[in-house]
C-alpha positions as CSV (number, residue, x, y, z in Angstrom):
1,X,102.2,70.0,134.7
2,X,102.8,73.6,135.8
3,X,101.6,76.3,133.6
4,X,104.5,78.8,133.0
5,X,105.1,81.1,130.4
6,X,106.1,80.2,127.2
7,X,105.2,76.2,127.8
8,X,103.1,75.2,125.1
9,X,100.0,73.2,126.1
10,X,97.0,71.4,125.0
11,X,93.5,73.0,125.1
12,X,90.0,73.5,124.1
13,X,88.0,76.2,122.9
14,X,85.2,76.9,125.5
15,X,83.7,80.3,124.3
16,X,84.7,82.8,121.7
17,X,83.8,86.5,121.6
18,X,84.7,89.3,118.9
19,X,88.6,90.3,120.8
20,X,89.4,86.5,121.0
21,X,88.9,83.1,122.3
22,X,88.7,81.2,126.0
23,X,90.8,78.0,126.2
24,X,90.6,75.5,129.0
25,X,94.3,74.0,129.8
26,X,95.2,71.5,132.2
27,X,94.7,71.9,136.2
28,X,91.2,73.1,135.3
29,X,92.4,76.7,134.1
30,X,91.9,78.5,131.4
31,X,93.0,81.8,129.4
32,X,92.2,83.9,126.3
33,X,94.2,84.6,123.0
34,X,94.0,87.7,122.1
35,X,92.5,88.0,118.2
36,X,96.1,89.3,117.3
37,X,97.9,85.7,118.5
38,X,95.2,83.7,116.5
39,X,96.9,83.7,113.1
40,X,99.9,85.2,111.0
41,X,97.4,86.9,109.0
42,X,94.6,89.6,109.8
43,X,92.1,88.1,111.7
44,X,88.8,90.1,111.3
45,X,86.1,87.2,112.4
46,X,87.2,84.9,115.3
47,X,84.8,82.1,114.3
48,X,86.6,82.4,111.1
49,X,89.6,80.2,112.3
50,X,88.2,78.9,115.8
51,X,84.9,76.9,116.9
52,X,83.9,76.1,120.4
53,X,85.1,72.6,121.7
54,X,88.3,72.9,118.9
55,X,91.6,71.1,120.3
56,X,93.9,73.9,120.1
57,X,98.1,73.9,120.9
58,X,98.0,76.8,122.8
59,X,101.7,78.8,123.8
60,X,101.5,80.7,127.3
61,X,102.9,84.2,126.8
62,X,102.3,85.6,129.8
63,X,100.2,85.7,133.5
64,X,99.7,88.8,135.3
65,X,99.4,89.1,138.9
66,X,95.5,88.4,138.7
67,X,97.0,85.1,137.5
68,X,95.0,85.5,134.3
69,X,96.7,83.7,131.3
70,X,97.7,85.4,128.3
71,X,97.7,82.1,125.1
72,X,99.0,82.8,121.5
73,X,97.4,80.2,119.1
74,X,100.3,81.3,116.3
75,X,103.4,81.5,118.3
76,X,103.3,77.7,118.6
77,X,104.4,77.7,114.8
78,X,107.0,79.4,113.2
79,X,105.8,82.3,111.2
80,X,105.3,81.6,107.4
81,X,107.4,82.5,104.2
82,X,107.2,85.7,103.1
83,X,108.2,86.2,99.3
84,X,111.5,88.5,98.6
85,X,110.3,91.8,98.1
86,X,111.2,93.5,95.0
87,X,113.3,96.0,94.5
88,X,112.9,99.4,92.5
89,X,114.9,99.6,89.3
90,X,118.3,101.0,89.7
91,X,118.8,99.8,92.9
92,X,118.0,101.6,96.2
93,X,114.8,98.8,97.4
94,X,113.2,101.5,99.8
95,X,111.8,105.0,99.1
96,X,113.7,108.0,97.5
97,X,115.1,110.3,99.8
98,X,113.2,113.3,100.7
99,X,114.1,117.0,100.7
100,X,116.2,118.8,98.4
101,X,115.3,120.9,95.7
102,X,113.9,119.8,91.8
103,X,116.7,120.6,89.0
104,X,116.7,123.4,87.1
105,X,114.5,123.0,83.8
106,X,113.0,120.0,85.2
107,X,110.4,119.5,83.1
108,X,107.5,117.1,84.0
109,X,105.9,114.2,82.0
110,X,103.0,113.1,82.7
111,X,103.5,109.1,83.8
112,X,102.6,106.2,81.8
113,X,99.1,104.9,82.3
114,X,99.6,101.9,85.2
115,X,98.6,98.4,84.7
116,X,99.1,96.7,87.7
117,X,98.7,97.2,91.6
118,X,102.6,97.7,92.2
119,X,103.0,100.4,89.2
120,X,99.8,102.2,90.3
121,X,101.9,102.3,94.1
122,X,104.9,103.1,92.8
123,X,102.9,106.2,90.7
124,X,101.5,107.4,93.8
125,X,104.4,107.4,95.5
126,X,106.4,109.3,93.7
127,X,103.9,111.4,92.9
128,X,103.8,112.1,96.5
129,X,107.2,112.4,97.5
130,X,107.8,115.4,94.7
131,X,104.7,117.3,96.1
132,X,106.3,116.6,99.4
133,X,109.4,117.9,98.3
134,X,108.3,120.8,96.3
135,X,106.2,121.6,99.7
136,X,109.2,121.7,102.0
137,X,110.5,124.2,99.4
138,X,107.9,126.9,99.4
139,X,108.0,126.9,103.0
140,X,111.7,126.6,103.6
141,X,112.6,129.5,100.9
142,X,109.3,131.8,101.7
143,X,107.7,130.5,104.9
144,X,104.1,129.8,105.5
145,X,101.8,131.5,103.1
146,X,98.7,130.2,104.2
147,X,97.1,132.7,106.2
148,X,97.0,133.2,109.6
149,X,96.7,135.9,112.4
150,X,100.1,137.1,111.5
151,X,101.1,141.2,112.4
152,X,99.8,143.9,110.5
C-alpha cells in the first residue's frame, strides 16, 4: 500500500512526547500527529488520549519534501455535534454593533445581579461594548486627552 496523503491507515503508537505522538504505518514508516489533530477537543496532556503500543486509524494529511509524514488521529471521524447556539433576545444572534453615539438622556441602570455563566457574559459584554462606544466618542469629538509630548 502506498502511503499518500489523505489515505487513512492503520498504526501504532511507538513514542509520545508533550507536541504529539509517533505512529508506525505500513512499509516500516512512521509519522507524528501533531497534539492539535489528536481530538475535537483541547488536548492539554497527550497521554491523556494515547498510550504507547495503541492501534490507532491514522489519516495522512500531508509529507513534505524530507518525506516526513504529517497523521491526524481526528480527521478520520467526522467532527462531533455541536448544540445550536442561542440567540440574544430580540433577534440579532451576534454582537451589537459598535460606534455611534448614546441617546440623549440616556440614563443608566445598574444590571440585574447574574445567575448563570451566559448572563454574567452577556453583562460583560455589553458592559464593554458601551465603554467601547463611549471611548470612540471622547476621542472622535475631542481627540486624545491623555497626555503626551504634544506642542506648547
Amino acid at each position: 500500500m502506498e502511503l499518500v496523503v489523505g489515505a487513512i491507515v492503520d498504526g501504532k503508537v511507538t513514542g509520545i512526547t508533550k507536541f504529539g505522538a509517533f505512529v508506525s504505518l505500513p512499509e516500516g514508516r512512521s509519522g507524528l500527529v501533531h497534539i492539535s489533530e489528536i481530538a475535537y477537543t483541547y488536548v492539554n496532556e497527550v497521554s491523556d488520549h494515547l498510550r504507547e503500543g495503541q492501534e490507532v486509524k491514522v489519516k495522512i494529511i500531508g509529507i513534505d519534501q524530507s518525506n516526513r509524514i504529517n497523521l491526524s488521529i481526528r480527521q478520520v471521524e467526522p467532527p462531533p455535534q455541536r448544540p445550536p447556539r442561542q440567540g440574544r433576545p430580540g433577534g440579532g444572534g451576534g454582537r451589537p454593533r459598535q460606534g455611534g453615539s448614546r441617546p440623549m438622556g440616556f440614563v443608566h441602570q445598574p444590571p440585574k445581579e447574574p445567575t448563570d455563566f451566559e448572563d454574567r457574559l452577556k453583562q460583560f459584554m455589553q458592559s464593554s461594548d458601551s465603554k467601547l462606544s463611549e471611548l470612540r466618542y471622547i476621542e472622535k469629538k475631542g481627540g486624545n486627552r491623555r497626555g503626551g509630548g504634544g506642542r506648547r
